[in-house]
PyMOL Python script that loads the backbone (N, CA, C, O; Angstrom):
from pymol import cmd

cmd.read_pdbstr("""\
ATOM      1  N   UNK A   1       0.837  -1.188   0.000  1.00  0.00           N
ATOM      2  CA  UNK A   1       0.000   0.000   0.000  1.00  0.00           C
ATOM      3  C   UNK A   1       0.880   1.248   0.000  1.00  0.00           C
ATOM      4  O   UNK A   1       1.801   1.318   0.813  1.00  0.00           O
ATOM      5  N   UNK A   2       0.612   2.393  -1.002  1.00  0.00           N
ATOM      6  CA  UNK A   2       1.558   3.666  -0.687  1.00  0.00           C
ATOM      7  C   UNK A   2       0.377   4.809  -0.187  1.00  0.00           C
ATOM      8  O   UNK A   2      -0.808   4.535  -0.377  1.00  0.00           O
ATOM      9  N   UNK A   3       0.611   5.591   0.205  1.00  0.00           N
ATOM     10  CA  UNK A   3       0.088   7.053   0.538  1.00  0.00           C
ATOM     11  C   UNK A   3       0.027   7.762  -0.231  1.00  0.00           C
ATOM     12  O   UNK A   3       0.955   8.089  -0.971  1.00  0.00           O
ATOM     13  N   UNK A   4      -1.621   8.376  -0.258  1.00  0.00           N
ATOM     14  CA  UNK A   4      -1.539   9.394  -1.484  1.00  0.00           C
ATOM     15  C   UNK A   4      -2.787  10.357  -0.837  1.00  0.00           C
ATOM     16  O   UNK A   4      -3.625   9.951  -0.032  1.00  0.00           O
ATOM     17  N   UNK A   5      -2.688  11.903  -1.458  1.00  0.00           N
ATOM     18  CA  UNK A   5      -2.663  12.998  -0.564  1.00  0.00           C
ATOM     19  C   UNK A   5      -3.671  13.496  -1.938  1.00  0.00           C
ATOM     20  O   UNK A   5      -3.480  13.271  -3.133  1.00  0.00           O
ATOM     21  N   UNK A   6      -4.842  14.279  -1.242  1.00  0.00           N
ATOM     22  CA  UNK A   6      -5.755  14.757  -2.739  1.00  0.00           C
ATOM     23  C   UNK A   6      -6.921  15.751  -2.228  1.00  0.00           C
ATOM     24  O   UNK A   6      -7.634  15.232  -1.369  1.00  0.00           O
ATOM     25  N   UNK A   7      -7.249  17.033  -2.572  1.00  0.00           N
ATOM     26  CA  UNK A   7      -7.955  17.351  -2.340  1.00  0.00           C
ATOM     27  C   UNK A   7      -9.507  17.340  -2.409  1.00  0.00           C
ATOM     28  O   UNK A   7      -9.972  17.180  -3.538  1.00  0.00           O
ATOM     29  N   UNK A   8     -10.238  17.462  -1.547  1.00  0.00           N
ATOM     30  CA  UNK A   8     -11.679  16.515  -1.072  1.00  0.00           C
ATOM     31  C   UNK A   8     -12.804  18.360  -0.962  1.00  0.00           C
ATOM     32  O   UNK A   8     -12.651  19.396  -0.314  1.00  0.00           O
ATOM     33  N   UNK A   9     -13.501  18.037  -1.649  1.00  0.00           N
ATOM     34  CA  UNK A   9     -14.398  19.257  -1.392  1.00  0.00           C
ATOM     35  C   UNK A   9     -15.672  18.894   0.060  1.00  0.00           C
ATOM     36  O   UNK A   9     -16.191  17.790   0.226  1.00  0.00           O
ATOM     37  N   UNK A  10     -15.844  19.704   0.639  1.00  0.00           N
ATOM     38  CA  UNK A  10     -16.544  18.901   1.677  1.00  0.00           C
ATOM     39  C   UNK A  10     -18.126  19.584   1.425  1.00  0.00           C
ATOM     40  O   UNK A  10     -19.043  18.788   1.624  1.00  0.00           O
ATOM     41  N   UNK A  11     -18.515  20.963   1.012  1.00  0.00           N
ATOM     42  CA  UNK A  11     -18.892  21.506   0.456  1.00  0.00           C
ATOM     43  C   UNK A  11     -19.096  22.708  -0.160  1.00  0.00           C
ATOM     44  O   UNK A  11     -18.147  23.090  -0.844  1.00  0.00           O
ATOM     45  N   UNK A  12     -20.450  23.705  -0.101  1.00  0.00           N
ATOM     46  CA  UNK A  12     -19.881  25.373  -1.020  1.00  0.00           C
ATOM     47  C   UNK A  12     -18.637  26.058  -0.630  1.00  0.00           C
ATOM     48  O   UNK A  12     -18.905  26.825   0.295  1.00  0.00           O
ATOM     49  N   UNK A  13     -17.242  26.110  -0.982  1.00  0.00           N
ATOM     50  CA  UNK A  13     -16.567  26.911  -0.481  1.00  0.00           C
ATOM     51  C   UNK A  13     -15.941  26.098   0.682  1.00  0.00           C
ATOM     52  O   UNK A  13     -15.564  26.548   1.764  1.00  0.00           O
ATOM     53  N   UNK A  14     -15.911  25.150   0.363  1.00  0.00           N
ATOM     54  CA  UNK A  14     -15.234  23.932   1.732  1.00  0.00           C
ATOM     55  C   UNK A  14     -14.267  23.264   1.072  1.00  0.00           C
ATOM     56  O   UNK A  14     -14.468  22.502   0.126  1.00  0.00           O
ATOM     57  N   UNK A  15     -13.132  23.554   1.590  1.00  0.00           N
ATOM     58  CA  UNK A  15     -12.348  22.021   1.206  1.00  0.00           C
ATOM     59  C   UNK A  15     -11.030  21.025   1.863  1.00  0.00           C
ATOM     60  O   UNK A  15     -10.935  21.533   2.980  1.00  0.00           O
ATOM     61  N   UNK A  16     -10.377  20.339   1.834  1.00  0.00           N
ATOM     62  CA  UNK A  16      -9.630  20.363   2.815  1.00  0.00           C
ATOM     63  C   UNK A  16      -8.617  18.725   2.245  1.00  0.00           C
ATOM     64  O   UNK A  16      -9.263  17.699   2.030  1.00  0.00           O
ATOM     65  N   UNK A  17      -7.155  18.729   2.083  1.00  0.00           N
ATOM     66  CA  UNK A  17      -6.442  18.201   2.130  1.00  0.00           C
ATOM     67  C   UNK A  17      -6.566  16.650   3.079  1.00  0.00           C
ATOM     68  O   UNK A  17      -6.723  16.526   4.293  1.00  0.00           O
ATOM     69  N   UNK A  18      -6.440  15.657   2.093  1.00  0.00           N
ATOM     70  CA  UNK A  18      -6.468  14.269   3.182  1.00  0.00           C
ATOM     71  C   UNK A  18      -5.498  13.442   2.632  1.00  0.00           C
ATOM     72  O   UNK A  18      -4.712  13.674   1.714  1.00  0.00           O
ATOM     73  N   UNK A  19      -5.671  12.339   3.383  1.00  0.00           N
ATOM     74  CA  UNK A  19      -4.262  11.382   2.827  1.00  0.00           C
ATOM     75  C   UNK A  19      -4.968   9.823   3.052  1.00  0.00           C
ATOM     76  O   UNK A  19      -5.566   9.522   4.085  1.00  0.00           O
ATOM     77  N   UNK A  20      -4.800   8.986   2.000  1.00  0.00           N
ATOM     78  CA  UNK A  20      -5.399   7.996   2.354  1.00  0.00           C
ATOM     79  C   UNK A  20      -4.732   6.609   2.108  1.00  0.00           C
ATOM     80  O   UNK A  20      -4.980   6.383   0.924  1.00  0.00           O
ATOM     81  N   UNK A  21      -4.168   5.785   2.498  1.00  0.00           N
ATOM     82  CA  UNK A  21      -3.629   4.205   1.969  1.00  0.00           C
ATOM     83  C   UNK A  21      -4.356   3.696   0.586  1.00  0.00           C
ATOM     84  O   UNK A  21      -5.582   3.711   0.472  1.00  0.00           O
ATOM     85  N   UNK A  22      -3.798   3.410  -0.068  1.00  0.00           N
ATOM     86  CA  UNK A  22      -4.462   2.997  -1.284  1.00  0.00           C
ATOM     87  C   UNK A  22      -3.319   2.186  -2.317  1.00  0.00           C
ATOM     88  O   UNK A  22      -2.163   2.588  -2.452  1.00  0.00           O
ATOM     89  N   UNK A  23      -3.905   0.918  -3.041  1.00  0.00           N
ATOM     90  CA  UNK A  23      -2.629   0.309  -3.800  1.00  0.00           C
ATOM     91  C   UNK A  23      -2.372   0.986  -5.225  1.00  0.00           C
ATOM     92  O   UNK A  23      -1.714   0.438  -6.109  1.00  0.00           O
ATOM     93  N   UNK A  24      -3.027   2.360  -5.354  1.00  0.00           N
ATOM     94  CA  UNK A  24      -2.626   2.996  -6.958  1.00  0.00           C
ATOM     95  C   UNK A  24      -3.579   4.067  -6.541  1.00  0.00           C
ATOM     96  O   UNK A  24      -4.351   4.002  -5.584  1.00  0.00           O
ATOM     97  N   UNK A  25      -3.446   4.960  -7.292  1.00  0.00           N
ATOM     98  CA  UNK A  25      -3.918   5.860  -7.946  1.00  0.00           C
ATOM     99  C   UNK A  25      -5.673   6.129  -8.069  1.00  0.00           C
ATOM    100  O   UNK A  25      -6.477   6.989  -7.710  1.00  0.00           O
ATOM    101  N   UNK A  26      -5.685   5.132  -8.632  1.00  0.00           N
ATOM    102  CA  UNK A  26      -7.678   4.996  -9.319  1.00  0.00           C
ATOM    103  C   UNK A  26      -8.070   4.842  -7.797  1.00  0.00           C
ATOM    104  O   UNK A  26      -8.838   5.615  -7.225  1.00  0.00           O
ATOM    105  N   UNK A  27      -7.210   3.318  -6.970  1.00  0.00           N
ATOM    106  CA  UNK A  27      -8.040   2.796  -6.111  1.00  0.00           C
ATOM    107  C   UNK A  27      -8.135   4.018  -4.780  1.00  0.00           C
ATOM    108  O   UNK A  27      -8.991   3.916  -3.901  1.00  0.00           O
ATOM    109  N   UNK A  28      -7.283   4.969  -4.806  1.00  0.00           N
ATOM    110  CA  UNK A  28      -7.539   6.342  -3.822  1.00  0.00           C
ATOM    111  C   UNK A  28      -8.595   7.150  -3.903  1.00  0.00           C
ATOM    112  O   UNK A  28      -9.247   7.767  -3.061  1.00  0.00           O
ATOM    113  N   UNK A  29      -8.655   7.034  -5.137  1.00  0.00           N
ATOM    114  CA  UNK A  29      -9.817   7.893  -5.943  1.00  0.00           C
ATOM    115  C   UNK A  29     -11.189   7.975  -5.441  1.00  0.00           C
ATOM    116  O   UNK A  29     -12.025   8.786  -5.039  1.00  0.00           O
ATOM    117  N   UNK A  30     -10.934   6.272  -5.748  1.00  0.00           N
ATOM    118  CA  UNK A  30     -12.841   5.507  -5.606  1.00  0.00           C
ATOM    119  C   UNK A  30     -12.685   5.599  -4.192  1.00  0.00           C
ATOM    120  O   UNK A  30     -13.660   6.068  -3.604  1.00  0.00           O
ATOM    121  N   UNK A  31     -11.523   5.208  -3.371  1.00  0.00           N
ATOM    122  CA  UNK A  31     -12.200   4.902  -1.573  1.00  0.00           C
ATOM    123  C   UNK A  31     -12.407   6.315  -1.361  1.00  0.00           C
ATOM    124  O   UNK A  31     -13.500   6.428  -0.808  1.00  0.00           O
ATOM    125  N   UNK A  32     -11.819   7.567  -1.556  1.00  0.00           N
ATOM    126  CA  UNK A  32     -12.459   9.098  -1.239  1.00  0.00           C
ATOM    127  C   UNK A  32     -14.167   9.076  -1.689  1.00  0.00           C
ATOM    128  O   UNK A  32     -15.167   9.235  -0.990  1.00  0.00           O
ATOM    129  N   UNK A  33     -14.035   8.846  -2.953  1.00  0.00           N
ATOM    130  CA  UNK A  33     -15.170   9.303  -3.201  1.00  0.00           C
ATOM    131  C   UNK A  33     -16.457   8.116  -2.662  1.00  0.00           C
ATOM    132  O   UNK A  33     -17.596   8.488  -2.380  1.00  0.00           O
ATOM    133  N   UNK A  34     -16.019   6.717  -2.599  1.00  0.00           N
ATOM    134  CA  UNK A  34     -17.006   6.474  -1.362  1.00  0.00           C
ATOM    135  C   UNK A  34     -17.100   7.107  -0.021  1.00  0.00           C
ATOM    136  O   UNK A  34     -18.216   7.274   0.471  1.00  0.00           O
ATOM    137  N   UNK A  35     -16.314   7.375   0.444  1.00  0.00           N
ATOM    138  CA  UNK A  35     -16.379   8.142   1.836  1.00  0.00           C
ATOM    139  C   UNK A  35     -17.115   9.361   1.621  1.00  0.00           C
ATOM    140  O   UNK A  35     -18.232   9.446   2.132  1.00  0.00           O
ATOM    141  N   UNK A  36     -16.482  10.688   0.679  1.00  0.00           N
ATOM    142  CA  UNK A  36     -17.308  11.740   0.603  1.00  0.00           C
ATOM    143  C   UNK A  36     -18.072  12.114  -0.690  1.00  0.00           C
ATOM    144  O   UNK A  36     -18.440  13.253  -0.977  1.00  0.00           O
ATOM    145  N   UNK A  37     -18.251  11.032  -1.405  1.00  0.00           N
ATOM    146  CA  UNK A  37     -19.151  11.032  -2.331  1.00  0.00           C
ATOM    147  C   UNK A  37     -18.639  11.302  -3.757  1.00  0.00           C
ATOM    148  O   UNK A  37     -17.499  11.654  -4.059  1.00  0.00           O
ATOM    149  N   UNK A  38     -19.533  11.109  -4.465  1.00  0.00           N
ATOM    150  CA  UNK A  38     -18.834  11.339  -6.352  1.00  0.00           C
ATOM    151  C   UNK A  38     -18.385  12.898  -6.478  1.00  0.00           C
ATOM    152  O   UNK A  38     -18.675  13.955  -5.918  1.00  0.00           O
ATOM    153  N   UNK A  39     -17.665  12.538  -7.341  1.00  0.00           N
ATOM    154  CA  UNK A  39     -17.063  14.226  -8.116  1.00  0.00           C
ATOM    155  C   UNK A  39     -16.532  14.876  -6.725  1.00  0.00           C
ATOM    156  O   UNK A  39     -16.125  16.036  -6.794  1.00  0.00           O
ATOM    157  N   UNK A  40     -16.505  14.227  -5.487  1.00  0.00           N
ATOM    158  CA  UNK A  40     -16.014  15.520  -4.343  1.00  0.00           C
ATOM    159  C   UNK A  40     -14.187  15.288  -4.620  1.00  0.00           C
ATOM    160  O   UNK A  40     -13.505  16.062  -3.948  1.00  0.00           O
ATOM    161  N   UNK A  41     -13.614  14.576  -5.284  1.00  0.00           N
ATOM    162  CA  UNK A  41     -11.923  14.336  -4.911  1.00  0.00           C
ATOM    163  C   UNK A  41     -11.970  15.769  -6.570  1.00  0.00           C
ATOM    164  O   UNK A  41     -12.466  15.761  -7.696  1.00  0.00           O
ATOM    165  N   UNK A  42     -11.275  16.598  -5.878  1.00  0.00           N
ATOM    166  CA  UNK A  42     -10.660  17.685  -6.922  1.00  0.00           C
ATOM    167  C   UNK A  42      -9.622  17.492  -8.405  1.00  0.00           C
ATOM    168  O   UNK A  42      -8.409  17.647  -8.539  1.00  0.00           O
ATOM    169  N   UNK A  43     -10.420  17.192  -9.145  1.00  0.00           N
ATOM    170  CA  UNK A  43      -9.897  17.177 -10.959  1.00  0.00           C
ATOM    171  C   UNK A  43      -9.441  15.574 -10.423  1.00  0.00           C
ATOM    172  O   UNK A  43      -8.273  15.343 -10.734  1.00  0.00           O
ATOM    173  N   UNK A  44     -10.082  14.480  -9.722  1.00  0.00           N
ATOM    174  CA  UNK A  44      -9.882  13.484  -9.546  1.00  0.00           C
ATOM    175  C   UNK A  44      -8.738  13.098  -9.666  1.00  0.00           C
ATOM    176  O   UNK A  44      -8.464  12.392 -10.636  1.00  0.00           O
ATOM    177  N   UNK A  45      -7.874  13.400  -8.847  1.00  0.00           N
ATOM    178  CA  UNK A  45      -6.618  13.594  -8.938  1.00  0.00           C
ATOM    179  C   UNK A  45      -6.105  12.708  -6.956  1.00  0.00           C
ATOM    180  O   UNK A  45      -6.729  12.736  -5.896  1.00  0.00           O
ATOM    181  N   UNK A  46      -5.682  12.507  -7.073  1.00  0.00           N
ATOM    182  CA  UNK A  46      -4.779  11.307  -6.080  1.00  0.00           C
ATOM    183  C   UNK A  46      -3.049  11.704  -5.879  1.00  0.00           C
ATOM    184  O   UNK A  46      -2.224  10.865  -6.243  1.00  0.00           O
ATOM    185  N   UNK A  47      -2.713  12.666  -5.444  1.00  0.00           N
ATOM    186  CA  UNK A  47      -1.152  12.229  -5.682  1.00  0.00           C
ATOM    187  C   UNK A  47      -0.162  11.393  -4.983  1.00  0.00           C
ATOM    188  O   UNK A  47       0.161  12.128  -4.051  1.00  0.00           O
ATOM    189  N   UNK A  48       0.418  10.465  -4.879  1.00  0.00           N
ATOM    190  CA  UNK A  48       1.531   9.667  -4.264  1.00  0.00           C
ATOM    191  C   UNK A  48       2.441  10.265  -3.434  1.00  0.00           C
ATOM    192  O   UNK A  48       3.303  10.946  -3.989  1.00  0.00           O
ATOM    193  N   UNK A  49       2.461  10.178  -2.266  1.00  0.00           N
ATOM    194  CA  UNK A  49       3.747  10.827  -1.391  1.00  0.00           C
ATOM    195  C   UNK A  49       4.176   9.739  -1.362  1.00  0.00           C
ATOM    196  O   UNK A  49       3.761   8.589  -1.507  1.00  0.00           O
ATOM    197  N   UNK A  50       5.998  10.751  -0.938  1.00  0.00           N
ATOM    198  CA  UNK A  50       7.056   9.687  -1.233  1.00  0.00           C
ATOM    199  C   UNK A  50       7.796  10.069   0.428  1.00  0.00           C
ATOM    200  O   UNK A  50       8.797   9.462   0.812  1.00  0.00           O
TER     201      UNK A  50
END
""", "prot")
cmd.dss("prot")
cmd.show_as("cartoon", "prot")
cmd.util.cbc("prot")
cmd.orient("prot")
């Protein structure tokens, strides 16, 4: 599993930096956006910290 860091809209004018375990990219994606819902991870974007 690596760490990857992505911004999450929470709502109007809300947003806020998270970090989540995930084995790639896509699969960070989808567990955000189950947690806070579709379209909330910003330009669906996931990035990898190193």
């Amino acid at each position: 599993m690596k760490t990857y860091e992505a911004t999450v809209r929470l709502g109007p004018g809300n947003s806020t930096k998270v970090q989540i375990q995930a084995t790639n990219q896509t699969d960070a994606v989808r567990k955000l956006e189950a947690q806070y819902g579709k379209d909330s991870v910003h330009n669906n974007y996931a990035m990898e910290l190193r």
